[in-house]
N, C-alpha and C positions, 0 to 999 in steps of 0.2 A: 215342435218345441222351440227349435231356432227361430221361428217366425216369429214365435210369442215375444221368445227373449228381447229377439230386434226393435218388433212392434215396441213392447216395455221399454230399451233404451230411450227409442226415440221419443214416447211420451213423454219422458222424465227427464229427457238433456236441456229442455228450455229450463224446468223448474231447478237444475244443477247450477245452470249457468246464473241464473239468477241469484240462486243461494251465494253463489263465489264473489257473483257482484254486490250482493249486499255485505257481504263480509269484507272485503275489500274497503267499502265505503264508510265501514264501521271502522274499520283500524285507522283508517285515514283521517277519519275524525275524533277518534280518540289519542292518536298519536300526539303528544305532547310538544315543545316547545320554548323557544325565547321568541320575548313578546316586547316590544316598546310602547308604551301607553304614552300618549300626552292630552294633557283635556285642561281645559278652563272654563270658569263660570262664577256664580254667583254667591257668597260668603255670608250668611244669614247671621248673627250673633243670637245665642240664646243663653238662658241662665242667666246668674249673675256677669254676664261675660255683656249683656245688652240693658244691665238696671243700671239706673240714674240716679237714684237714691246718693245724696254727697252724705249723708249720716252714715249710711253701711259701708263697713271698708274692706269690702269685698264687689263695692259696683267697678262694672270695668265700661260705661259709660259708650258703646260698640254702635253704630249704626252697620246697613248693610254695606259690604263692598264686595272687593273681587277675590279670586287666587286661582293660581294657574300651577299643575302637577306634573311631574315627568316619572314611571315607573318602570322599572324594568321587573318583567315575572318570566320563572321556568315552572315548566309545568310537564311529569313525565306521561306515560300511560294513563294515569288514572284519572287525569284531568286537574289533580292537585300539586301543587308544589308549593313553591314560595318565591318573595318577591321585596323589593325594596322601593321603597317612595320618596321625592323628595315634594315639600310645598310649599311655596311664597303665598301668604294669604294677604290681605291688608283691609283694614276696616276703620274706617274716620271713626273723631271722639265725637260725642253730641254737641251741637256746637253752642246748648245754653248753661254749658259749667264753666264753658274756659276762665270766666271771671272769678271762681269760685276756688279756693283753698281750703283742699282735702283735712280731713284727720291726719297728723307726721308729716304735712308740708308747709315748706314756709314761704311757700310762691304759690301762685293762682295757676291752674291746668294749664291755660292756654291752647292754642289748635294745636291739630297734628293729628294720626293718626297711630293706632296698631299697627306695627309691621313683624310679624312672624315667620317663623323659616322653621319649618317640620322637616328630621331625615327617622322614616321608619323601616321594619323590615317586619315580616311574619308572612302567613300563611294566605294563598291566593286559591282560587277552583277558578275557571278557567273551560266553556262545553261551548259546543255547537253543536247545534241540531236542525243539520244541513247548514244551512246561509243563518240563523239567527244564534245571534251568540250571548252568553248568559255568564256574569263573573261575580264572584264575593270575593270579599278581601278583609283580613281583620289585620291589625297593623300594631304596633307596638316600637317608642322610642322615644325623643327627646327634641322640645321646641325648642328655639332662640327666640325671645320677645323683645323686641322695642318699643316703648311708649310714654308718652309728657308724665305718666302715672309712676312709671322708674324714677323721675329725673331726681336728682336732688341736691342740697346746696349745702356749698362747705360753712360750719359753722360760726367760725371767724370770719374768714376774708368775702364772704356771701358770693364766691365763685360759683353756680350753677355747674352739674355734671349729670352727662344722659349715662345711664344704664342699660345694661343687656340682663333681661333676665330668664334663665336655665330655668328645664324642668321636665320631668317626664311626659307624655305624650301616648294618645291612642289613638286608633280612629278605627269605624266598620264602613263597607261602603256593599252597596248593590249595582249592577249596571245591565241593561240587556242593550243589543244592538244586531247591527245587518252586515254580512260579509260582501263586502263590494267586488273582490279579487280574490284569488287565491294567499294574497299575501296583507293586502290593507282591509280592517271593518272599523265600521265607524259606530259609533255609540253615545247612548247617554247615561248618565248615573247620577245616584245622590250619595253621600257619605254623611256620619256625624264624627265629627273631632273635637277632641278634647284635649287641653292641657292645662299643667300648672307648674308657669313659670315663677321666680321667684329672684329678688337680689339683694344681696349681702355686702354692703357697702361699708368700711371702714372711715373713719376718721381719727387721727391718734391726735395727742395733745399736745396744743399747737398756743403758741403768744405771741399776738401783734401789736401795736404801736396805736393809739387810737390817737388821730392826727387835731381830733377836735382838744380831748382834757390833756393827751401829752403822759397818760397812763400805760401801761401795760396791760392786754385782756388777756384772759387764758382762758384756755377751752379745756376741759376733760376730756378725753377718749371716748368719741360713740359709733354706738352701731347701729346702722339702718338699715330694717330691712321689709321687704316687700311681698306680697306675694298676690297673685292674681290667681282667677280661673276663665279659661280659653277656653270657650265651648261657641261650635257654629254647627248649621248644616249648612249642606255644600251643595249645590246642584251645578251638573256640570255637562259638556259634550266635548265630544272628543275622538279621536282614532288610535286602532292597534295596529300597530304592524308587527308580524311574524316575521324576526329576523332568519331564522333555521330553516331547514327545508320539512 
């Protein structure tokens, strides 16, 4: 009967040992995390974010550019947590409007481009399986836009003025990638982002001198205001680093 017993141990201590080792391998890799993301690449416009149309005044006029992100995500046991984004995007105007004077402007486009500045926060997943690693991300928050399509000009003294314009912000993204180290992977991913910025510019009522008749001009009190839609995909690479053990 002890013989059997022992016989039996020994059978089963490899298949013990293995069980321990896979468990082991399994926590390790579900064990969670602070994560620093940075990836840059390629800013696609789509929507009305990439129409040329000068009649619709919703074209935001976008060829392709760049944007470069820096994220931080925590992520416990389960692989899920949350995480916070920043992103500088920038996307040239098309350069056969700049002669052209929109609807509500009283100056021609001219160059330049979109410059955006995305800070989001939401929910992140975050897996490996072994060395290949696999993340979604949904995001939620607030753009800052620049662009010749903000600018506008005072209506008396024909002073030009660039604008910022505010406005809510989302974005989803996918990524899979390879773990190089126990601490850097590197990856690629695509995201879609969306915003709508928007600006509310004042003028109050203002009289100058008009130096030709030697008259007095007045202006009424106006308000202008703007609003765009930011939409791009994003395609991007990049590396994670696991700050935590």
């Amino acid at each position: 009967m002890k013989k059997i017993l022992f016989l039996n141990l020994v059978l089963f201590l490899p298949f013990l040992i293995f069980s321990q080792e896979v468990v082991k391998k399994a926590d390790s890799v579900k064990a969670g995390g602070l994560y620093l993301d940075v990836s840059g690449g390629v800013s696609i416009p789509m929507g009305y974010f990439a129409r040329d149309d000068v009649k619709f005044g919703g074209s935001g006029f976008a060829t392709p550019g760049f944007q470069i992100q820096v994220n931080l995500d925590w992520t416990g046991k389960s692989n899920s947590g949350i995480g916070f984004q920043y992103i500088f995007q920038r996307n040239p105007l098309k350069s056969s409007v700049r002669n052209d004077t929109l609807s509500g402007m009283s100056e021609a486009v001219g160059t330049g481009s979109w410059t955006n500045h995305y800070l989001m926060a939401g929910l992140v997943f975050l897996h490996f399986i072994d060395n290949v690693y696999v993340e979604g991300k949904a995001f939620i928050g607030v753009v800052l836009s620049s662009s010749p399509l903000f600018n506008t000009v005072d209506p008396v003294y024909r002073t030009p003025s660039t604008n910022t314009g505010i406005g809510p912000a989302y974005s989803a993204q996918f990524g899979v990638g390879y773990r190089i180290s126990p601490k850097v992977t590197i990856k690629a991913s695509v995201e879609y982002i969306l915003g709508n910025p928007m600006i509310h510019h004042q003028y109050g009522a203002q009289q100058a001198l008009d130096t030709i008749t030697g008259t007095l001009v007045y202006s009424a009190p106006i308000t202008v205001e703007t609003k765009r839609t930011v939409s791009a995909f994003l395609v991007k690479a990049g590396v994670v680093i696991k700050l935590s053990k």
